[in-house]
N, C-alpha and C positions, 0 to 999 in steps of 0.2 A: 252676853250669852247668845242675843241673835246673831251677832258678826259672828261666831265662833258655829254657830249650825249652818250659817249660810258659808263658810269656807271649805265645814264638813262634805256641804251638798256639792260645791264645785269639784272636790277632790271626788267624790264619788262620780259626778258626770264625768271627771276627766279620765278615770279608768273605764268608765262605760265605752268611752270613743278612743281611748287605747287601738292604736290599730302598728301591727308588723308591716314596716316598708318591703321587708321581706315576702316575695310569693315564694312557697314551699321551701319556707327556712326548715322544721322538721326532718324533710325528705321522707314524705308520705308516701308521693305520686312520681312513676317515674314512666317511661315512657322508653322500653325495652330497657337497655343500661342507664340510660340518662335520665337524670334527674329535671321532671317537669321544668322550667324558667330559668334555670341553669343554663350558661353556656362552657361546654367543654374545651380548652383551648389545648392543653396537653393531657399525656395519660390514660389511660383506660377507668371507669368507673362503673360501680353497681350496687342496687340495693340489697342492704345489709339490714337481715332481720335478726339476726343475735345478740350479734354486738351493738347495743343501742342505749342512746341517756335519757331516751325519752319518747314518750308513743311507744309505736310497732316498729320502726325499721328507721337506719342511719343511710348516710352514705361512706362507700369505702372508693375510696381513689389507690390505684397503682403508680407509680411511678415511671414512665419509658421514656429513653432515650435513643440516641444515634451516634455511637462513635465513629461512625463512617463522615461524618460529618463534623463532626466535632459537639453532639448536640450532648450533656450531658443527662443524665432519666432524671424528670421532673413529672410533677402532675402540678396542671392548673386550672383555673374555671371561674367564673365571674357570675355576676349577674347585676344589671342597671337598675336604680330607683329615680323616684322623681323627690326631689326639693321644694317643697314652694315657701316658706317661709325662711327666717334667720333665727330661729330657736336650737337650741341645742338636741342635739339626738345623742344616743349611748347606743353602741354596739354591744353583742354581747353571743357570743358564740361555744360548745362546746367540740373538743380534739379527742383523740384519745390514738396514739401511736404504742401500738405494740413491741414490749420488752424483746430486748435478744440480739447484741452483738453489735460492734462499729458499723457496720453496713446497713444499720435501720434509716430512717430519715435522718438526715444530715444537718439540713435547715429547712424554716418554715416560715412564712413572712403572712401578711394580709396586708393589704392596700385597697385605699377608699380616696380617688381620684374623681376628679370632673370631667364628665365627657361632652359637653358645652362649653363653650367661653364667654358665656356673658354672663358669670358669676365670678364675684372673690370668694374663691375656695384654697385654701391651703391644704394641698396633697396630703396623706399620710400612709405611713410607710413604715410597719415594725414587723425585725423580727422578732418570733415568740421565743423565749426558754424554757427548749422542751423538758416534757418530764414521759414518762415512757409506765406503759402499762397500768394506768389508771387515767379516769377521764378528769376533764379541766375545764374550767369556764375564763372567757379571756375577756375582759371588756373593756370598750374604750370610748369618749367622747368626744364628739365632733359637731363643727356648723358650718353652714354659709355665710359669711359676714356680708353680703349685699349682693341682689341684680342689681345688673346696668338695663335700667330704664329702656323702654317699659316692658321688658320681662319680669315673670313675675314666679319663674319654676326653674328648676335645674336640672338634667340627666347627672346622676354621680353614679358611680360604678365600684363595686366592693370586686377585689380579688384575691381569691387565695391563692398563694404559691408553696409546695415542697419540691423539696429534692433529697439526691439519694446518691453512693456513691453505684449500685450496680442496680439494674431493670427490677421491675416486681415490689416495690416496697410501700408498705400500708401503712394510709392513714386512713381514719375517721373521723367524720363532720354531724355535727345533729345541733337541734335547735339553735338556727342565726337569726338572730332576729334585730333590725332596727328600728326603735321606738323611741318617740319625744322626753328626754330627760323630764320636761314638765310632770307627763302623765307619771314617773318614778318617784316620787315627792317633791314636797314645795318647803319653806321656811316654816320654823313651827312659830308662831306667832304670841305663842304664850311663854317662851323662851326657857323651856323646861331642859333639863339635861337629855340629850339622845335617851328613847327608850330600850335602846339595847345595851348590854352590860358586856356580856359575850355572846358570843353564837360559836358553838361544836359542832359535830356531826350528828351529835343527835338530838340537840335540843338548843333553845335559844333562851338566855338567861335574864330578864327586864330589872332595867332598875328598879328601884324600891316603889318609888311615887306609881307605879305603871302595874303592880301586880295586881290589882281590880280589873283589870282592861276585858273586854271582850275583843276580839281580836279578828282579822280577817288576815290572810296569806295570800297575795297573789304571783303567778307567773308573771314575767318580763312584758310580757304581751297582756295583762290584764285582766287575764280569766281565774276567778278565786279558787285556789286548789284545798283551802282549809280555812274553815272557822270555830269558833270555840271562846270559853270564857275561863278566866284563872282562877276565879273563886279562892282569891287571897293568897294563890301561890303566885312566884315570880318566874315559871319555869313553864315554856311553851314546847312541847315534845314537835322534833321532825324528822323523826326518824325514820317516816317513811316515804318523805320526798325523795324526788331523783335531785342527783347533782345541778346545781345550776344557780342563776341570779334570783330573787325573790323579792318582793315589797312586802312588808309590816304595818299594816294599815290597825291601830289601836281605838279604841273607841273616846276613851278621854285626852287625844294628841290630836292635834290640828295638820300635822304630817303623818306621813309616810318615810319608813325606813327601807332602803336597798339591805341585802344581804345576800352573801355569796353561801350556800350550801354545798359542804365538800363530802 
Protein backbone atom coordinates (compact mmCIF):
# COMPACT_ATOMS: atom_id res chain seq x y z
CA UNK A 1 0.00 0.00 0.00
CA UNK A 2 2.87 2.40 0.70
CA UNK A 3 4.82 1.59 -2.66
CA UNK A 4 1.60 2.19 -4.30
CA UNK A 5 0.94 6.03 -2.47
CA UNK A 6 4.30 6.83 -2.91
CA UNK A 7 4.20 5.98 -7.03
CA UNK A 8 0.71 7.94 -6.72
CA UNK A 9 2.67 10.98 -5.17
CA UNK A 10 5.49 10.75 -7.89
CA UNK A 11 2.83 10.74 -10.74
CA UNK A 12 1.26 13.67 -9.21
CA UNK A 13 4.76 15.68 -8.74
CA UNK A 14 5.32 14.58 -12.38
CA UNK A 15 2.34 16.35 -13.71
CA UNK A 16 2.88 19.30 -11.26
CA UNK A 17 6.41 19.90 -13.35
CA UNK A 18 4.79 18.94 -16.72
CA UNK A 19 6.08 21.85 -18.54
CA UNK A 20 5.35 22.66 -22.82
CA UNK A 21 8.91 22.66 -24.71
CA UNK A 22 6.81 24.75 -26.64
CA UNK A 23 6.63 28.84 -25.97
CA UNK A 24 3.25 29.92 -27.39
CA UNK A 25 2.11 26.59 -28.68
CA UNK A 26 -1.68 27.96 -28.33
CA UNK A 27 -0.99 31.17 -30.37
CA UNK A 28 -2.21 33.43 -27.70
CA UNK A 29 0.37 36.32 -28.21
CA UNK A 30 1.24 37.62 -31.45
CA UNK A 31 3.15 40.41 -32.27
CA UNK A 32 1.34 42.29 -35.22
CA UNK A 33 0.80 39.13 -37.70
CA UNK A 34 3.27 36.92 -36.26
CA UNK A 35 3.07 34.65 -33.82
CA UNK A 36 5.18 35.53 -30.55
CA UNK A 37 8.46 32.63 -30.71
CA UNK A 38 7.54 31.66 -33.96
CA UNK A 39 9.77 32.03 -36.97
CA UNK A 40 7.99 32.73 -40.34
CA UNK A 41 10.13 31.17 -43.08
CA UNK A 42 7.40 31.21 -45.87
CA UNK A 43 3.80 32.61 -46.39
CA UNK A 44 1.81 35.19 -44.70
CA UNK A 45 0.25 34.61 -41.24
CA UNK A 46 -2.33 35.89 -38.61
CA UNK A 47 -4.23 35.57 -35.64
CA UNK A 48 -7.26 33.78 -35.82
CA UNK A 49 -10.01 34.38 -33.25
CA UNK A 50 -12.94 32.25 -34.61
CA UNK A 51 -11.65 29.41 -35.92
CA UNK A 52 -9.91 28.04 -32.75
CA UNK A 53 -9.55 24.26 -30.81
CA UNK A 54 -8.64 25.80 -27.89
CA UNK A 55 -8.39 29.21 -25.82
CA UNK A 56 -9.21 32.58 -27.60
CA UNK A 57 -7.47 32.52 -30.81
CA UNK A 58 -5.39 29.89 -33.55
CA UNK A 59 -3.09 30.79 -35.98
CA UNK A 60 -4.02 30.85 -39.71
CA UNK A 61 -1.17 30.59 -42.36
CA UNK A 62 -1.64 31.42 -46.15
CA UNK A 63 0.16 29.89 -48.65
CA UNK A 64 2.38 32.14 -51.44
CA UNK A 65 4.45 31.62 -53.84
CA UNK A 66 6.61 32.75 -57.02
CA UNK A 67 6.24 31.33 -60.46
CA UNK A 68 8.44 33.76 -61.60
CA UNK A 69 10.93 31.78 -60.07
CA UNK A 70 9.79 28.56 -60.07
CA UNK A 71 8.89 28.81 -56.30
CA UNK A 72 5.61 26.97 -55.73
CA UNK A 73 2.91 28.79 -52.70
CA UNK A 74 3.79 27.19 -49.58
CA UNK A 75 3.62 28.41 -46.05
CA UNK A 76 6.25 27.46 -43.40
CA UNK A 77 7.53 28.39 -39.83
CA UNK A 78 9.56 26.70 -37.12
CA UNK A 79 10.45 27.23 -33.93
CA UNK A 80 13.81 25.73 -31.78
CA UNK A 81 13.62 24.01 -28.23
CA UNK A 82 16.34 22.76 -26.08
CA UNK A 83 17.03 18.94 -25.15
CA UNK A 84 18.70 18.18 -22.25
CA UNK A 85 18.14 14.83 -21.28
CA UNK A 86 17.46 11.26 -23.56
CA UNK A 87 13.88 10.56 -22.25
CA UNK A 88 11.25 10.31 -24.64
CA UNK A 89 9.03 13.40 -25.63
CA UNK A 90 5.41 13.15 -27.53
CA UNK A 91 4.33 15.78 -29.86
CA UNK A 92 1.10 16.48 -30.22
CA UNK A 93 -0.42 19.26 -32.27
CA UNK A 94 -3.92 20.33 -33.62
CA UNK A 95 -4.70 21.40 -37.96
CA UNK A 96 -7.81 22.02 -39.16
CA UNK A 97 -7.68 22.88 -43.21
CA UNK A 98 -10.85 24.09 -44.57
CA UNK A 99 -13.32 21.95 -47.01
CA UNK A 100 -13.71 23.16 -50.77
CA UNK A 101 -12.21 21.89 -53.99
CA UNK A 102 -8.66 20.27 -55.50
CA UNK A 103 -6.97 23.54 -55.04
CA UNK A 104 -7.08 23.50 -51.00
CA UNK A 105 -3.72 22.39 -49.38
CA UNK A 106 -2.11 19.72 -51.36
CA UNK A 107 0.37 18.43 -48.74
CA UNK A 108 1.47 19.10 -45.34
CA UNK A 109 4.55 17.59 -43.47
CA UNK A 110 6.15 18.55 -39.89
CA UNK A 111 9.71 17.97 -39.26
CA UNK A 112 11.49 17.86 -35.78
CA UNK A 113 15.38 18.07 -36.71
CA UNK A 114 18.70 18.91 -34.79
CA UNK A 115 20.16 22.15 -35.10
CA UNK A 116 23.45 21.15 -33.14
CA UNK A 117 25.70 18.35 -33.89
CA UNK A 118 26.72 16.95 -30.92
CA UNK A 119 23.81 14.98 -30.38
CA UNK A 120 22.38 11.47 -31.89
CA UNK A 121 19.21 12.68 -33.09
CA UNK A 122 17.52 10.82 -35.83
CA UNK A 123 15.50 13.56 -38.00
CA UNK A 124 11.84 13.04 -38.48
CA UNK A 125 9.85 13.84 -41.17
CA UNK A 126 6.05 12.89 -41.97
CA UNK A 127 3.57 13.78 -43.98
CA UNK A 128 0.21 14.16 -42.51
CA UNK A 129 -3.14 12.60 -44.21
CA UNK A 130 -5.10 15.31 -44.53
CA UNK A 131 -8.61 15.39 -43.69
CA UNK A 132 -10.40 18.77 -44.59
CA UNK A 133 -12.91 20.76 -42.44
CA UNK A 134 -12.89 19.43 -39.13
CA UNK A 135 -10.08 19.75 -36.62
CA UNK A 136 -7.33 16.98 -35.92
CA UNK A 137 -4.90 16.16 -33.28
CA UNK A 138 -1.66 14.55 -34.67
CA UNK A 139 0.93 13.15 -32.32
CA UNK A 140 4.17 11.62 -32.47
CA UNK A 141 7.12 10.45 -30.41
CA UNK A 142 10.59 11.22 -30.27
CA UNK A 143 14.18 11.36 -28.42
CA UNK A 144 17.77 12.00 -28.20
CA UNK A 145 19.56 8.87 -27.90
CA UNK A 146 22.92 10.57 -26.46
CA UNK A 147 25.34 13.88 -26.33
CA UNK A 148 28.73 13.70 -27.25
CA UNK A 149 30.44 14.50 -24.01
CA UNK A 150 30.50 16.93 -22.32
CA UNK A 151 27.38 18.52 -23.60
CA UNK A 152 24.73 17.90 -21.90
CA UNK A 153 21.53 19.81 -24.12
CA UNK A 154 20.41 19.99 -27.66
CA UNK A 155 18.87 22.88 -29.99
CA UNK A 156 16.10 20.74 -32.03
CA UNK A 157 13.89 22.44 -34.21
CA UNK A 158 10.14 21.52 -35.10
CA UNK A 159 8.93 22.66 -38.58
CA UNK A 160 5.70 22.90 -40.27
CA UNK A 161 5.43 22.80 -43.81
CA UNK A 162 2.08 23.14 -46.44
CA UNK A 163 1.59 23.73 -49.86
CA UNK A 164 -0.87 24.40 -52.24
CA UNK A 165 -1.39 24.29 -56.04
CA UNK A 166 -2.49 28.29 -56.32
CA UNK A 167 -1.49 31.46 -53.69
CA UNK A 168 -3.89 32.11 -50.72
CA UNK A 169 -4.70 28.74 -49.11
CA UNK A 170 -5.50 28.08 -45.45
CA UNK A 171 -4.34 26.32 -42.78
CA UNK A 172 -4.80 26.29 -39.16
CA UNK A 173 -2.45 25.43 -36.06
CA UNK A 174 -3.46 25.54 -32.26
CA UNK A 175 -2.28 23.90 -29.24
CA UNK A 176 1.67 22.41 -30.12
CA UNK A 177 2.88 21.31 -27.50
CA UNK A 178 6.13 19.19 -26.59
CA UNK A 179 6.08 17.46 -23.32
CA UNK A 180 7.99 14.36 -21.62
CA UNK A 181 6.26 11.09 -22.57
CA UNK A 182 7.11 10.40 -18.74
CA UNK A 183 4.87 13.12 -17.33
CA UNK A 184 1.85 11.13 -19.91
CA UNK A 185 1.91 7.95 -17.93
CA UNK A 186 4.11 5.44 -16.61
CA UNK A 187 3.55 1.39 -16.23
CA UNK A 188 0.76 0.49 -14.14
CA UNK A 189 2.35 -1.59 -11.69
CA UNK A 190 -0.55 -3.54 -10.41
CA UNK A 191 -0.89 -4.95 -13.97
CA UNK A 192 -4.60 -4.28 -14.21
CA UNK A 193 -6.31 -4.27 -17.69
CA UNK A 194 -6.01 -0.60 -19.39
CA UNK A 195 -8.66 1.56 -17.60
CA UNK A 196 -10.19 2.56 -20.79
CA UNK A 197 -12.68 0.37 -22.55
CA UNK A 198 -13.64 2.91 -25.30
CA UNK A 199 -13.46 6.54 -25.59
CA UNK A 200 -16.35 8.49 -28.16
CA UNK A 201 -16.84 11.96 -28.55
CA UNK A 202 -18.76 12.31 -25.79
CA UNK A 203 -17.82 10.14 -23.25
CA UNK A 204 -15.09 7.73 -22.00
CA UNK A 205 -16.23 4.17 -21.16
CA UNK A 206 -13.92 2.44 -17.99
CA UNK A 207 -13.58 -1.12 -17.57
CA UNK A 208 -15.47 -2.82 -14.98
CA UNK A 209 -12.63 -3.03 -12.10
CA UNK A 210 -12.20 1.09 -12.61
CA UNK A 211 -16.07 2.37 -12.28
CA UNK A 212 -15.49 3.39 -8.46
CA UNK A 213 -12.67 5.61 -9.60
CA UNK A 214 -12.66 9.23 -8.81
CA UNK A 215 -10.99 10.66 -11.53
CA UNK A 216 -8.87 13.66 -12.72
CA UNK A 217 -8.48 14.73 -16.69
CA UNK A 218 -5.67 16.57 -17.70
CA UNK A 219 -4.32 18.56 -20.70
CA UNK A 220 -1.16 17.57 -22.69
CA UNK A 221 0.70 20.03 -20.69
CA UNK A 222 -0.57 19.10 -17.24
CA UNK A 223 -3.06 21.40 -16.21
CA UNK A 224 -6.39 19.47 -14.82
CA UNK A 225 -9.40 20.55 -17.02
CA UNK A 226 -11.94 17.97 -14.97
CA UNK A 227 -12.51 15.97 -12.00
CA UNK A 228 -15.20 13.95 -10.52
CA UNK A 229 -16.27 10.66 -9.11
CA UNK A 230 -18.43 7.55 -10.83
CA UNK A 231 -20.21 6.48 -7.96
CA UNK A 232 -20.42 3.01 -9.49
CA UNK A 233 -20.95 4.00 -13.08
CA UNK A 234 -18.42 3.10 -15.71
CA UNK A 235 -19.18 6.23 -17.90
CA UNK A 236 -17.01 9.35 -17.63
CA UNK A 237 -18.88 12.29 -19.72
CA UNK A 238 -16.50 14.75 -22.08
CA UNK A 239 -18.51 16.15 -23.91
CA UNK A 240 -17.58 19.25 -23.24
CA UNK A 241 -13.85 19.22 -24.00
CA UNK A 242 -12.37 20.73 -26.89
CA UNK A 243 -10.56 18.33 -29.41
CA UNK A 244 -7.33 17.17 -28.40
CA UNK A 245 -4.78 14.53 -26.40
CA UNK A 246 -5.82 14.18 -22.76
CA UNK A 247 -4.44 12.05 -19.66
CA UNK A 248 -6.90 9.81 -17.34
CA UNK A 249 -5.32 9.95 -14.04
CA UNK A 250 -7.95 7.33 -11.80
CA UNK A 251 -7.58 7.20 -8.25
CA UNK A 252 -7.29 3.32 -7.65
CA UNK A 253 -4.67 2.94 -10.99
CA UNK A 254 -1.00 3.57 -10.43
CA UNK A 255 -0.98 5.08 -14.22
CA UNK A 256 -2.23 7.39 -16.32
CA UNK A 257 -4.06 6.77 -19.61
CA UNK A 258 -3.40 9.11 -23.06
CA UNK A 259 -6.51 9.57 -24.92
CA UNK A 260 -7.26 11.33 -27.99
CA UNK A 261 -10.68 13.40 -27.79
CA UNK A 262 -12.25 13.79 -31.37
Amino acid sequence: MKTKLLLLALLTVGFAQSQNLIQNGGFESFTGTTPDSWTILNGTTSKEETIKNEGTSSFKGLTVGDLNIGMMPSLQFKQEFTLTNTDEYTLSFDYFIPAGGSFNISNFSYEIKKVTSDVLFFDVQEMVTKEFGIWKTVTKDFKALTFTAPTTSATIALYFTAGSQVDGKTIYFDNVVIAKKSTLGTADFNKKSSPIAVVTKNEIKLNNEYKDSSYTIYSIDGKAVKRGKNNSSDIIEISGLNKGVYLLKLSDASSSVKFIKQ
